[in-house]
N, C-alpha and C positions, 0 to 999 in steps of 0.2 A: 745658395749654390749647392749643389749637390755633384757629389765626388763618387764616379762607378769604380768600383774595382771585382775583378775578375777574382774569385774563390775556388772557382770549380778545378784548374791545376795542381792546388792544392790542397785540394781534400784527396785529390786522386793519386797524389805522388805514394808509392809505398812508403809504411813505415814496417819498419825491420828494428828486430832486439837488439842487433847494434847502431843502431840510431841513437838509443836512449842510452847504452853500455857502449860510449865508444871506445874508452880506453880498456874493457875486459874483451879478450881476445873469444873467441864461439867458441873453439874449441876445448879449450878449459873449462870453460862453463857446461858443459854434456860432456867432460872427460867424466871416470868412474870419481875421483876425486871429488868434483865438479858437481856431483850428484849427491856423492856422500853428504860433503858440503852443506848443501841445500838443505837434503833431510836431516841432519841433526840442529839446523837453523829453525828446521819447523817441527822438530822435536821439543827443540826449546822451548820456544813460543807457545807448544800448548801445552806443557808443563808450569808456563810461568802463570798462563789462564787459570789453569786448574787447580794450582795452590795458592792464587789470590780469590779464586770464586769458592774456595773448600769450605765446609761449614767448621766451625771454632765452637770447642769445648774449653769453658774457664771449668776448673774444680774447687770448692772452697772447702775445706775443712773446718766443721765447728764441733764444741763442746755439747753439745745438746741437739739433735735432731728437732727437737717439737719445738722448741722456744723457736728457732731456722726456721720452721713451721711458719708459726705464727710472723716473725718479720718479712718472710721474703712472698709471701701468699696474700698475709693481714696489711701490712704498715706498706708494703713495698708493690704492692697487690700483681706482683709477676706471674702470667699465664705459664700455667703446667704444661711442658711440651708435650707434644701430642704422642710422637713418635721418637723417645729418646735415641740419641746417635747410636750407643752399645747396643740396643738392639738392629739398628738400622746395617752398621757394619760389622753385626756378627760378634762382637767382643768376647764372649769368653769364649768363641773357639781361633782365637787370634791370639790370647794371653797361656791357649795350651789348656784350657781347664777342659776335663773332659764331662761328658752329661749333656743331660738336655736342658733347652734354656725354661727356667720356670716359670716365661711368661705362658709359654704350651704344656705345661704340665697341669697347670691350677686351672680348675673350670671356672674359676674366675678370680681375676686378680684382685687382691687388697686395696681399692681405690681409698684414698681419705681428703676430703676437700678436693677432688678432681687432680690430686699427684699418684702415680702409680709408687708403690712403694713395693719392695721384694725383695726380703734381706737385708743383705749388705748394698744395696744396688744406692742407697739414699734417695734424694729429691733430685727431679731434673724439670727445670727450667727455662722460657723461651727467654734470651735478655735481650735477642731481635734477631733481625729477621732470620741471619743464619747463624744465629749465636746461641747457642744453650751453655746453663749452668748446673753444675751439678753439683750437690752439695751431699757431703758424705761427713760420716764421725770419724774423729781420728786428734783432734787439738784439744791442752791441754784448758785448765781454766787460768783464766788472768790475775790479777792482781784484786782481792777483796774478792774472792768467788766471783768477778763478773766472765761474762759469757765472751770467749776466742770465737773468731771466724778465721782461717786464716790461709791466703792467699798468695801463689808463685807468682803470680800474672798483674804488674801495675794495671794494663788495659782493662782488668775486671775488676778491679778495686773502684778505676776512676769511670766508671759504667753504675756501679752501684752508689756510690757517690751521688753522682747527679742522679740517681734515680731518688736517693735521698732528700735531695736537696727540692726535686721537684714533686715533692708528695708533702713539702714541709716539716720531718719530723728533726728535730734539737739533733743538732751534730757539735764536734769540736775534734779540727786536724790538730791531731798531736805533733806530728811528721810528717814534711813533704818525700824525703828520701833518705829510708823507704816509709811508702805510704803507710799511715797510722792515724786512726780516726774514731772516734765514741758515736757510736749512736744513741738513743735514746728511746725506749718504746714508749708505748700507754701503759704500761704499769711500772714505771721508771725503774725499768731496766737498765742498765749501761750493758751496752755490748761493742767488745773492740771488734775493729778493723782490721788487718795489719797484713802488709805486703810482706814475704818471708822470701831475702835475697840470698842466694846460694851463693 
């Protein structure tokens, strides 16, 4: 058995914003208030876009640039970002420094193993897709002259971590909180970890 029903009334009845908004009166809603409203609604909304899709800078401070070198390129084999952020958004004319930037001054820059190096500038690193690392000097040495790395950011501890853990080199978590961890090169190095909470 087969049941007709009539459709076409109803696709043709108007629908209207208050239809959907019965209890918001129209005029409120296109008052100036009304408006304001809206747009800082959708000011919002692309604010909140744009500081969940921003690319992220971890910084790690270590004891030694070149041994960093060798773990985060060698053992850890992380891609050199191509186009590090500080240049991308201008950094030292943001931080006030005045000059030009030395990647246009040098006819060509200091590559070493495919990391741009210049200065103080350190190592920078892709650790995905919109994530760089940058590793700069500035930590002290640890306990028994082993090598400090040392990091504000649990999120890029526990990023190295498992990049650790998936390349297989010897670890041992000293500390869950805060994070504190040994790593272990190929020339049995010990090099801490350690998350540094303010």
């Amino acid at each position: 058995m087969v049941i007709a029903a009539n459709l076409i009334p109803i696709l043709h009845s108007s629908l209207t914003l208050a239809s959907f908004l019965p209890s918001l009166p129209l005029d409120s809603l296109f008052s100036t208030q009304g408006i304001m409203i809206m747009l800082l609604a959708a000011y919002a909304g692309a604010m909140w876009m744009f500081l969940t899709s921003a690319p992220k800078v971890y910084t790690v401070m270590v004891s030694d640039l070149e041994i960093a070198r060798q773990l985060y390129e060698g053992l850890l084999d992380l891609p050199a970002a191509e186009v590090p952020l500080h240049y991308y958004y201008n950094y030292e004319q943001t931080i006030g420094a005045t000059g030009i930037d030395p990647l246009y001054m040098s006819s060509s820059p200091s590559w070493s193993n495919k990391t741009m190096t210049n200065g103080s500038d350190g190592l920078w690193y892709q650790l995905k897709k919109n994530t760089q690392l940058h590793i700069i000097t500035g930590a002290s040495l640890g306990t028994k002259n082993q090598q400090r790395h040392v990091c504000f950011d649990r999120d890029c501890l526990e990023l190295i971590l498992m990049r650790v853990e998936v390349r297989g080199l010897k670890f041992k978590i000293r500390n869950q909180k805060p994070l504190n961890f040994l790593v272990k090169d190929y020339e049995d190095r010990v090099i801490e970890m350690a998350e540094v909470t303010g």
